[in-house]
C-alpha positions, 0 to 999 in steps of 0.5 A: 588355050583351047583344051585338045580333046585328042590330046585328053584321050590319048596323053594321060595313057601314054603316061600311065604306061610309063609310069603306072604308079599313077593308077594305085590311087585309082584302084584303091578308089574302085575297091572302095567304091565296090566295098562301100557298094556292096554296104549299100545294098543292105537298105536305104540308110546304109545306101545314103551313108554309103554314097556320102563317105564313098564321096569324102573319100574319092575327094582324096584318091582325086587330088592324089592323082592330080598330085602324080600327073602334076610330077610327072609333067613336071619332068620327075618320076611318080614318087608315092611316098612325096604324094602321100605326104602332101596329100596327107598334109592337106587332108583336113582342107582336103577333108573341108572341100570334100563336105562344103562340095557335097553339100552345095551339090547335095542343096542343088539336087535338092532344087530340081536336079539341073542345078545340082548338075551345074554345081557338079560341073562348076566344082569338079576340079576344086580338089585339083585345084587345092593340091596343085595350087595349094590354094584355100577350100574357097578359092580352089572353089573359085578357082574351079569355077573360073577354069570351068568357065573359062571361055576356052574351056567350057566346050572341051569340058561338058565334051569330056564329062558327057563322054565320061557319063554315056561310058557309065551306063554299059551295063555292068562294067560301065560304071567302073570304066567311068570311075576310071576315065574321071581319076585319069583324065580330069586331073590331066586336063586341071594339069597341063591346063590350068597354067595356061 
């Protein structure tokens, strides 16, 4: 099934305004990431270490969304404590998927940029795909892969990722609109369409 672009931008917002319990991880991503921000500007090394452990942590805010959506649709109420709790109870693979994805996109940046993109975009939803599927760190792998790829899919999802990307370069907000848009709609997408 194709995935419906009106549908991805317009859903996930209808459910977050009865439900808004799903944004608490997101915002605790954002304060995060701007905490970690402000480290990063005290040189370069505080930079680099800064982006990697801004990176490992977003990969557990990512899944703890997912793990909402997929209550929610699932027709029961977001329950914070139920996440929390898997999400805790997958976080060392959650922790594994997090370096084994930094590092395969961190070799592909290393190798001229455009296939560090590619392996971005082939293993974006691996985290959705470990708590949902509760799958190993290789097969949610695979699993992103092929869900990525899906011949369905592919358009809809390089449509989503680009829009995401063109809101993050408004000046100064932009970013933080980005953050957000990724934490809401890729979980939603994995959710309602990763089982069809």
């Amino acid at each position: 099934m194709n995935i419906d672009l009106v549908k991805v931008f317009t859903e996930p917002f209808k459910i977050i305004g009865k439900n808004p319990a799903i944004l608490i991880p997101v915002f605790i991503g954002i304060i995060v990431s701007l905490l970690f921000g402000i480290i990063g500007l005290i040189g370069p090394v505080a930079l680099v270490v800064s982006s990697i452990i801004v990176g490992i942590i977003s990969m557990f805010f990512y899944p703890w969304v997912t793990l909402h959506f997929k209550q929610v649709l699932s027709g029961s109420e977001v329950n914070l404590k139920e996440s929390y709790s898997e999400l805790k109870s997958m976080s060392l693979e959650i922790l594994v998927l997090s370096i084994v994805v930094g590092f395969l996109i961190a070799i592909g940046f290393m190798a001229f940029v455009v296939p560090g993109i590619i392996l971005a975009l082939f293993l974006i939803f691996s985290p959705s795909a470990l708590v949902v599927d509760k799958l190993s760190v290789t097969e949610a792998i695979k699993k992103s892969f092929s869900f990525v790829f899906n011949s369905n899919h592919f358009v809809q999802i390089l449509i989503v990722l680009t829009i995401i990307f063109l809101l993050g370069l408004i000046p100064v907000v932009g970013i933080y609109i980005s953050i957000l848009l990724q934490y809401i709609l890729l979980p939603y997408i994995y959710v309602v369409y990763s089982q069809q």
